[in-house]
C-alpha positions as CSV (number, residue, x, y, z in Angstrom):
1,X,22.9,-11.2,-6.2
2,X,20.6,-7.9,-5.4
3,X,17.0,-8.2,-6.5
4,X,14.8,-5.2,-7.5
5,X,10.7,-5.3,-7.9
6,X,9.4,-2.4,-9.0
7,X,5.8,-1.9,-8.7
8,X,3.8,1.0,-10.4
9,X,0.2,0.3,-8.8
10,X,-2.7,0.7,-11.1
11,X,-0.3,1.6,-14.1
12,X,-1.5,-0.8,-16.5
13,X,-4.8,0.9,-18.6
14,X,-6.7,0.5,-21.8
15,X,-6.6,2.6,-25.1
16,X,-8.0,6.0,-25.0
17,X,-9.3,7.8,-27.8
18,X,-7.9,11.2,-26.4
19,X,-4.1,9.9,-26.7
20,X,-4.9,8.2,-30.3
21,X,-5.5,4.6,-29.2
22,X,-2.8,4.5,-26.7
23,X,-2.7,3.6,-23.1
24,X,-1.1,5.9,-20.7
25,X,1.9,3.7,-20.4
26,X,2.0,3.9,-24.4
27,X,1.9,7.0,-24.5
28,X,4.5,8.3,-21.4
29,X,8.1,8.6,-21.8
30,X,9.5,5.6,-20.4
31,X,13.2,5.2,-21.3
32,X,14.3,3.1,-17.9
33,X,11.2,1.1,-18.3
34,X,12.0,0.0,-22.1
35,X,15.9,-0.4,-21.2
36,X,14.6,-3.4,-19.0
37,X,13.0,-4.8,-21.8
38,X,15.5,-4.0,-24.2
39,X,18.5,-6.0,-22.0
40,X,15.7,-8.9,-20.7
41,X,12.3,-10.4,-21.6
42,X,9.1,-9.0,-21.4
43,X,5.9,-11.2,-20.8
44,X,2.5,-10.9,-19.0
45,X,1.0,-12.3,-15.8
46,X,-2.8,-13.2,-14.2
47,X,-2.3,-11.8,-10.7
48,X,-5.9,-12.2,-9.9
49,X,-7.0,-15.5,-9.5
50,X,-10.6,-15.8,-11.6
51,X,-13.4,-14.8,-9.4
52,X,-11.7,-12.7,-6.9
53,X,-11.9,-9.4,-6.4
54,X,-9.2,-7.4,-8.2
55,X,-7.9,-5.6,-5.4
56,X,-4.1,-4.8,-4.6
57,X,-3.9,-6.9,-1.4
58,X,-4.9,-9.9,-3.8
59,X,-2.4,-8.7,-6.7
60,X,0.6,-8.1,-4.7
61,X,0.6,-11.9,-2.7
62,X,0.8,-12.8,-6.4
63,X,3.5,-10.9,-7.2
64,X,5.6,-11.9,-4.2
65,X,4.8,-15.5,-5.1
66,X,2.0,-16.2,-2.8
67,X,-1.3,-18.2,-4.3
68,X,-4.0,-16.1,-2.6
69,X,-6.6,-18.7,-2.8
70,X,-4.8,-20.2,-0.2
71,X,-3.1,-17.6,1.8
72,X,-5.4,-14.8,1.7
73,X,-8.0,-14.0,4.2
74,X,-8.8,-10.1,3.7
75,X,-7.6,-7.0,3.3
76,X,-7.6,-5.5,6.8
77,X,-5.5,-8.0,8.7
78,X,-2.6,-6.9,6.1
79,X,-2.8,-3.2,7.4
80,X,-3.2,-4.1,11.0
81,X,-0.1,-5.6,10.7
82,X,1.6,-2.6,9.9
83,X,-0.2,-0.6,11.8
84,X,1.1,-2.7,15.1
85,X,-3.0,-3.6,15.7
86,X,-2.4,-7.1,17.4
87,X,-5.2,-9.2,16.1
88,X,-6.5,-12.4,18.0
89,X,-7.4,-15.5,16.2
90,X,-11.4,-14.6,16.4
91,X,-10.8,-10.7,15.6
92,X,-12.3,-9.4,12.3
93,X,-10.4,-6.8,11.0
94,X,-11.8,-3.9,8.6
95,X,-10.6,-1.2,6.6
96,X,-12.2,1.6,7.3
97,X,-12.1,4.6,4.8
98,X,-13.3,8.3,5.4
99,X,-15.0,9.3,2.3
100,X,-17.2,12.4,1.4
101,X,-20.8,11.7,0.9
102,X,-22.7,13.9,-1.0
103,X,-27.1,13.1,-0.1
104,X,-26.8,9.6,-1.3
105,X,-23.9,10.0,-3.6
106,X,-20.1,8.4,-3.2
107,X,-18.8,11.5,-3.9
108,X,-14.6,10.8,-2.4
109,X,-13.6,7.5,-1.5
110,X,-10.5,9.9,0.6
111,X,-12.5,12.3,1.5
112,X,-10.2,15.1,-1.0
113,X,-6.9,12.8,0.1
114,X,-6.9,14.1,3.4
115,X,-3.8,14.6,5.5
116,X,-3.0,12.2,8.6
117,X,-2.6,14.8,10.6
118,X,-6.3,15.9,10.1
119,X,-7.7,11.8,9.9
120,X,-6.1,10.8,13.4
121,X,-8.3,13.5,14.6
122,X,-11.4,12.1,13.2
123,X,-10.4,8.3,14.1
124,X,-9.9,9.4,17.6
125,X,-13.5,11.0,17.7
126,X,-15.2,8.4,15.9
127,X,-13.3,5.8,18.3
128,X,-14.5,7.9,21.6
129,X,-17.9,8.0,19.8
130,X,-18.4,4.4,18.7
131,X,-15.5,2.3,19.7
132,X,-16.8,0.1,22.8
133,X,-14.5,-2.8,24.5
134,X,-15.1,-4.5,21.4
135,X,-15.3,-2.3,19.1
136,X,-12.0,-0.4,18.5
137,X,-10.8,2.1,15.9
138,X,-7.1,2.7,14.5
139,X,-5.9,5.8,12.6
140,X,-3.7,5.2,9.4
141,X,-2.6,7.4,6.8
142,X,-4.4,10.2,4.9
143,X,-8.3,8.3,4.7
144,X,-6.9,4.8,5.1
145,X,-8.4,3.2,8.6
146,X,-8.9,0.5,10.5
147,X,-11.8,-1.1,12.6
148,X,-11.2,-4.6,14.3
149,X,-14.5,-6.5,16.0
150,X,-13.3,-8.6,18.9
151,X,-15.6,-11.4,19.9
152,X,-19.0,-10.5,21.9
153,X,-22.2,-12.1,23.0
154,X,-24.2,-9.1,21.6
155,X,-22.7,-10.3,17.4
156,X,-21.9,-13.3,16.0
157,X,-17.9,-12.7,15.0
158,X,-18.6,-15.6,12.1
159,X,-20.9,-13.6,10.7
160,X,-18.9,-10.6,9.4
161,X,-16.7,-12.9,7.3
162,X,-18.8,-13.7,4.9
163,X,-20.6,-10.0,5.1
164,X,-20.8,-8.8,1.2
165,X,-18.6,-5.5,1.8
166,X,-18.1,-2.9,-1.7
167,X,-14.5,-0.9,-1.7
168,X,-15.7,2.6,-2.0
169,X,-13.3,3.3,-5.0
170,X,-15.6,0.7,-6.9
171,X,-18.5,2.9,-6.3
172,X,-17.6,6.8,-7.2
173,X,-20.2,8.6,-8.7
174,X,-23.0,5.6,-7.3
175,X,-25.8,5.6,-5.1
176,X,-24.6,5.0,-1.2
177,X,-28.2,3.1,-0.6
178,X,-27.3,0.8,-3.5
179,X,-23.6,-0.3,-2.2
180,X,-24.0,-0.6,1.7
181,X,-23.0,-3.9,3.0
182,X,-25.5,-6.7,2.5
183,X,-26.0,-10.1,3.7
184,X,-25.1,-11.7,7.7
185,X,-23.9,-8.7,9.7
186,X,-25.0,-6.0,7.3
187,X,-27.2,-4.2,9.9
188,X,-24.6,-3.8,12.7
189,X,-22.1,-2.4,10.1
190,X,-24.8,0.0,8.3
191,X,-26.0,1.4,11.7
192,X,-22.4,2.8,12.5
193,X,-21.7,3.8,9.3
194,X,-24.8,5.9,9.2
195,X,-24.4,7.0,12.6
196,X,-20.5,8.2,12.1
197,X,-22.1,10.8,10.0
198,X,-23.5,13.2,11.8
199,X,-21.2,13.0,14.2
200,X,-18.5,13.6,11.6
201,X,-20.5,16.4,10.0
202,X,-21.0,18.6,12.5
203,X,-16.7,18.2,13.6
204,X,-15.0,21.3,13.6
205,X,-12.8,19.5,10.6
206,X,-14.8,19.2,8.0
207,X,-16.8,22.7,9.1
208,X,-13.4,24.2,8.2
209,X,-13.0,22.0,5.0
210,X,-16.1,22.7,3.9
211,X,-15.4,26.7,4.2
212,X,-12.2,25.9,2.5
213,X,-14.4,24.2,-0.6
214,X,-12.4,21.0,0.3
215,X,-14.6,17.4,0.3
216,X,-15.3,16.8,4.0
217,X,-14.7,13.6,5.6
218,X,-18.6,13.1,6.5
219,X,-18.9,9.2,7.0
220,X,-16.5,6.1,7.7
221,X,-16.7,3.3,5.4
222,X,-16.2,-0.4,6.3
223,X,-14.8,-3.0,3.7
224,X,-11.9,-5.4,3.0
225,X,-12.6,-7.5,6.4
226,X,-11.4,-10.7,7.3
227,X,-8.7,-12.5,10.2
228,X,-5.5,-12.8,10.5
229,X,-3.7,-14.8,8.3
230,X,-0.9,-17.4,8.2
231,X,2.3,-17.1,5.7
232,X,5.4,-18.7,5.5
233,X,8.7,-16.4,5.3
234,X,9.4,-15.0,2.0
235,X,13.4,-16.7,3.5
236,X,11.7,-19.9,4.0
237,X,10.3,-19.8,0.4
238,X,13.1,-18.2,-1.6
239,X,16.1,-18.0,0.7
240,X,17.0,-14.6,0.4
241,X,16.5,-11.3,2.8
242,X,14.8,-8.1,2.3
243,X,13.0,-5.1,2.2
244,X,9.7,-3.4,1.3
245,X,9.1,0.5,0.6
246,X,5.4,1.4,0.2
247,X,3.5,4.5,1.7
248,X,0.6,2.5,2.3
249,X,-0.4,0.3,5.7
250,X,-1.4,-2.5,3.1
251,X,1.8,-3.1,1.2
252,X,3.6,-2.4,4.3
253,X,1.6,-5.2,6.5
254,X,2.0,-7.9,3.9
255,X,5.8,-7.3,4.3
256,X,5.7,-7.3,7.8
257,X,3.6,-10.6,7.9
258,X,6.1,-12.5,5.3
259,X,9.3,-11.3,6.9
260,X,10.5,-8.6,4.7
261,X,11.4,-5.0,6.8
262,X,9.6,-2.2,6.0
263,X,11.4,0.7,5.3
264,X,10.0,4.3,5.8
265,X,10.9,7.0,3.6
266,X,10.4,10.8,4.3
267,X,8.4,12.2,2.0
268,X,6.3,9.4,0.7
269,X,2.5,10.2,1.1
270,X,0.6,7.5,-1.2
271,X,-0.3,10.5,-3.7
272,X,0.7,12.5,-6.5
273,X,3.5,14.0,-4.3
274,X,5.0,11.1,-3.1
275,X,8.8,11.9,-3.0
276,X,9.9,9.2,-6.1
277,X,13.4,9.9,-5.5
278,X,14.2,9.4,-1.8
279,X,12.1,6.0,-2.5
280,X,15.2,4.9,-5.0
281,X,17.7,6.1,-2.6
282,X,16.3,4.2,0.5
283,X,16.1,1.6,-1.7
284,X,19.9,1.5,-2.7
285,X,20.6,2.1,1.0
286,X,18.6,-1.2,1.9
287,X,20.3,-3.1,-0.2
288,X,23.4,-2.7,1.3
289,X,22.5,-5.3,3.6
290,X,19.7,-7.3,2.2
291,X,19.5,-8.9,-1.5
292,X,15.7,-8.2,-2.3
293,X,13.8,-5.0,-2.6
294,X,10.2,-4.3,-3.4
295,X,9.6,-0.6,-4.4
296,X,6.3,-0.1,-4.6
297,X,4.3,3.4,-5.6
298,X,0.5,4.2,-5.9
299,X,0.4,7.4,-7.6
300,X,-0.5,6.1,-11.2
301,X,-3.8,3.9,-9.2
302,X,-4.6,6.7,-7.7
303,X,-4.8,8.8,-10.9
304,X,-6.8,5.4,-12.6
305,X,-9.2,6.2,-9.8
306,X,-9.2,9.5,-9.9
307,X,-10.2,9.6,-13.8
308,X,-6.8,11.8,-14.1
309,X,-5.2,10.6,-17.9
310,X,-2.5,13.5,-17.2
311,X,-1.2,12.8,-13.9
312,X,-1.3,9.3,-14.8
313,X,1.0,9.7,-17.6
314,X,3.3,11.9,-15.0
315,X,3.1,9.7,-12.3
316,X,4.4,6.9,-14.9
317,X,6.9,9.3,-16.1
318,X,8.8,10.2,-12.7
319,X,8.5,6.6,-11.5
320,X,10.9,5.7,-14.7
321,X,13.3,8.0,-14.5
322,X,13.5,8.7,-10.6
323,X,13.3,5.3,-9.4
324,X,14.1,3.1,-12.0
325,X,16.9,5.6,-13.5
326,X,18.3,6.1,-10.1
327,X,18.6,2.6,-9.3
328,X,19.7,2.1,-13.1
329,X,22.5,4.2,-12.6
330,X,23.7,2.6,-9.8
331,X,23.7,-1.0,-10.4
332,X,24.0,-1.0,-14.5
333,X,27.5,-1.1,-14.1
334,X,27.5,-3.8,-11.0
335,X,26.2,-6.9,-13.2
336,X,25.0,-8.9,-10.4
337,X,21.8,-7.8,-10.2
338,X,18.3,-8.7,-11.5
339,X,15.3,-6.4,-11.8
340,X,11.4,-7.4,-12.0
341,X,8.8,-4.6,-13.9
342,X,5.3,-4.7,-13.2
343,X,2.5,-3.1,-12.1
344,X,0.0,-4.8,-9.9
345,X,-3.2,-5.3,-11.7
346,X,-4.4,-2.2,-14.1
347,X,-6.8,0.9,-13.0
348,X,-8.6,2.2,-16.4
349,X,-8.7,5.5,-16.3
350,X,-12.2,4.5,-18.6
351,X,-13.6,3.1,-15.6
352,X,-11.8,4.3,-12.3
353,X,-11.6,1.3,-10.7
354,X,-9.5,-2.3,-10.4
355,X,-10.0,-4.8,-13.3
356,X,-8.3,-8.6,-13.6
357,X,-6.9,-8.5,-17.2
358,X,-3.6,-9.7,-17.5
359,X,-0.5,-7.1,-16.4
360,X,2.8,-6.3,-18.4
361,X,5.9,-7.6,-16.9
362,X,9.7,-7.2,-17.7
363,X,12.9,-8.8,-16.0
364,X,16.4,-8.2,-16.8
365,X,19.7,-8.8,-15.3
366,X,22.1,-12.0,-14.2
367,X,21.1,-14.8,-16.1
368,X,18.2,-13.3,-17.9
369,X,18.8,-13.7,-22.7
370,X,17.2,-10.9,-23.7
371,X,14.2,-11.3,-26.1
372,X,13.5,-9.7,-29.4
373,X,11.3,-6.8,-27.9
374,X,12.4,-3.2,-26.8
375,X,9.7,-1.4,-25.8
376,X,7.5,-2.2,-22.1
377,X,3.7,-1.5,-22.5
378,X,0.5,-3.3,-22.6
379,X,0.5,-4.2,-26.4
380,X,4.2,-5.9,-26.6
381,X,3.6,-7.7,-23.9
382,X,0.7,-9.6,-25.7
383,X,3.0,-10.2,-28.5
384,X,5.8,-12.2,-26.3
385,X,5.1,-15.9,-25.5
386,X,6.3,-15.4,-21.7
387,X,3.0,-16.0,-19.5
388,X,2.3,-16.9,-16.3
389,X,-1.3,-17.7,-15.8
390,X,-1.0,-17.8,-12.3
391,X,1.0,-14.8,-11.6
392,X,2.3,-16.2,-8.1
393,X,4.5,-18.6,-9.8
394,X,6.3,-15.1,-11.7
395,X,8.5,-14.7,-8.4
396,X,10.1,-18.1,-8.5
397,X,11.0,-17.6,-12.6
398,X,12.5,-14.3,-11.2
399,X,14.6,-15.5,-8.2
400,X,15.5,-19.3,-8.9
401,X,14.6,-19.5,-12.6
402,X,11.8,-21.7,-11.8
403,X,8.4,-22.4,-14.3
């Protein structure tokens, strides 16, 4: 039996007046999407625990059946672990964005998406600028970074745990002043994110990105900290090998940690122009040898953050038919197969930013009576009786038929 997740991040929305009351999943062309429904169930899932922070690290332990009131200890250990960043049991690990201030305003949490190439520049600067022996910076993709504190006599590690930290994606349009970290270990963080910025300002980068009219990576942000946590195996929990295909450091970690193999695919960049297809066909290829794959894309969150309804509705639109068509195509015909819909948690395009409604899901395949519904969106799913209020237990329904 071959197992397929397919994860649209962000893709889940609320009605908008300017497509007549419709989401953007309602409103997108999604024939792939509503042929999983059409030959399974479709149901929703919580896969944010009440009173945690609606963030994807949080969303997808749910999804791949992990409760992350128990497992989860913050974002940045995840991405280390893709990254190769070895963390000791006392390090604190933080992600550490480059954004575009504007005077006191969040103007970019990605400081205009900018390109890898460009960021490990910057890291390396900032790193030769403020990185001590305990202090160390790591260079990620496009504005996605790390910063890990190792234990000192100057700080108090414990401290930065429990440091109120605000994910610069929450905050667009906001004062700066208003969202810096507050509480033990604030100052220490505030003082080098205020002094990363002139140093950053004044880089031969952003001098040329600000000719260009392109939003300058002026200033680091630090959120998403905690330590490095401990997982069982997905093997030890559902008995089956696999992989995980994400552009992102986060998606990527979590695999690494829980024993799926990340696979990397040329062309996939995170954005708008991820390359859809060669994510299906790696996908197919991995699969070859293992029974589970996790495909997972963050185009349509990155339009929800970006406020972007049309590329959005695009992004939705070439995940159906070049992933899930692709990998349609292929195994339609094979039978022994079962597929998993869903996106992680939704990104309103109405408010730019992570919420903790319930999320749309759909499986189909071996095993799976189909229901009386045919189309995947938002509003059907509220109409089918299928729910998992604690989204993590979704994952054993899917793989052992387990509720």
């Amino acid at each position: 039996m071959k197992y397929i997740v397919f994860i649209p991040d962000g893709m889940a929305d609320r009605p908008l007046a300017e497509l007549d009351n419709k989401t953007p999943l309602e409103a997108a062309r999604t024939p792939n999407m509503d042929y999983i429904v059409k030959t399974g169930k479709i149901g929703r899932a919580i896969t944010i625990p009440s009173g945690v922070e609606p963030a994807s690290d949080v969303a997808n332990l749910s999804i791949l059946g992990y409760d992350p009131r128990k497992y989860y200890r913050g974002r940045g250990p995840l991405e280390a672990a893709n990254m190769d960043v070895e963390l000791g049991e006392f390090d604190v690990a933080f992600r550490c964005n480059l954004i575009t201030a504007s005077g006191d305003v969040m103007a970019d949490y990605s400081a205009g998406h900018i390109s890898s190439k460009e960021a490990e520049i910057l890291i390396k600067f900032i790193n030769k600028n403020l990185g001590t022996e305990y202090i160390n910076f790591y260079h990620g993709v496009s504005y996605r970074h790390l910063m890990v504190l190792r234990p000192n006599l100057k700080y108090n590690i414990e401290e930065f745990k429990k440091t109120c930290c605000i994910p610069p994606h929450n905050i667009l349009g906001q004062k700066i002043s208003k969202n810096l970290p507050s509480g033990k270990g604030s100052e220490f963080l505030n003082k080098l994110m205020k002094d990363s910025r002139p140093l950053l300002e004044k880089h031969e980068i952003n001098k040329v990105r600000v000719d260009l009219k392109e939003n300058p990576a002026n200033m680091i942000w630090l959120w998403g900290q905690g330590t490095k946590p401990q997982m069982p195996s997905f093997y030890e929990k559902f008995g089956i090998k696999g992989s995980i295909i994400s552009a992102v450091d986060l998606i990527k970690g979590i695999g690494r940690i829980i024993g799926l193999e990340p696979v990397d695919v040329p062309g996939a960049t995170g954005y708008y122009d991820t390359d859809y297809k060669a994510k299906a066909d790696y996908a197919i290829k991995a699969l070859a040898d293992r029974d589970f794959v996790f495909i997972h894309v963050e185009a349509p969150d990155e339009a929800g953050h970006n406020g972007d309804m049309r590329e959005k509705i695009l992004a939705i639109e070439n995940f159906d038919n070049l992933i899930i068509g692709t990998i349609l195509k292929h195994f339609k015909d094979l039978g022994d197969f079962r597929m998993l819909l869903m996106p992680d948690h939704p990104t309103p395009i109405s408010l730019r930013k992570h919420t903790d409604e319930p999320i749309p899901f759909a499986v189909c395949g071996k095993g799976i009576e189909p229901d009386q519904f045919s189309e995947f969106n938002e509003k059907i799913s509220h109409e089918s009786s299928l729910v998992f209020n604690e989204g993590w237990g979704l994952m054993d329904y899917f793989i052992k038929n387990k509720r």
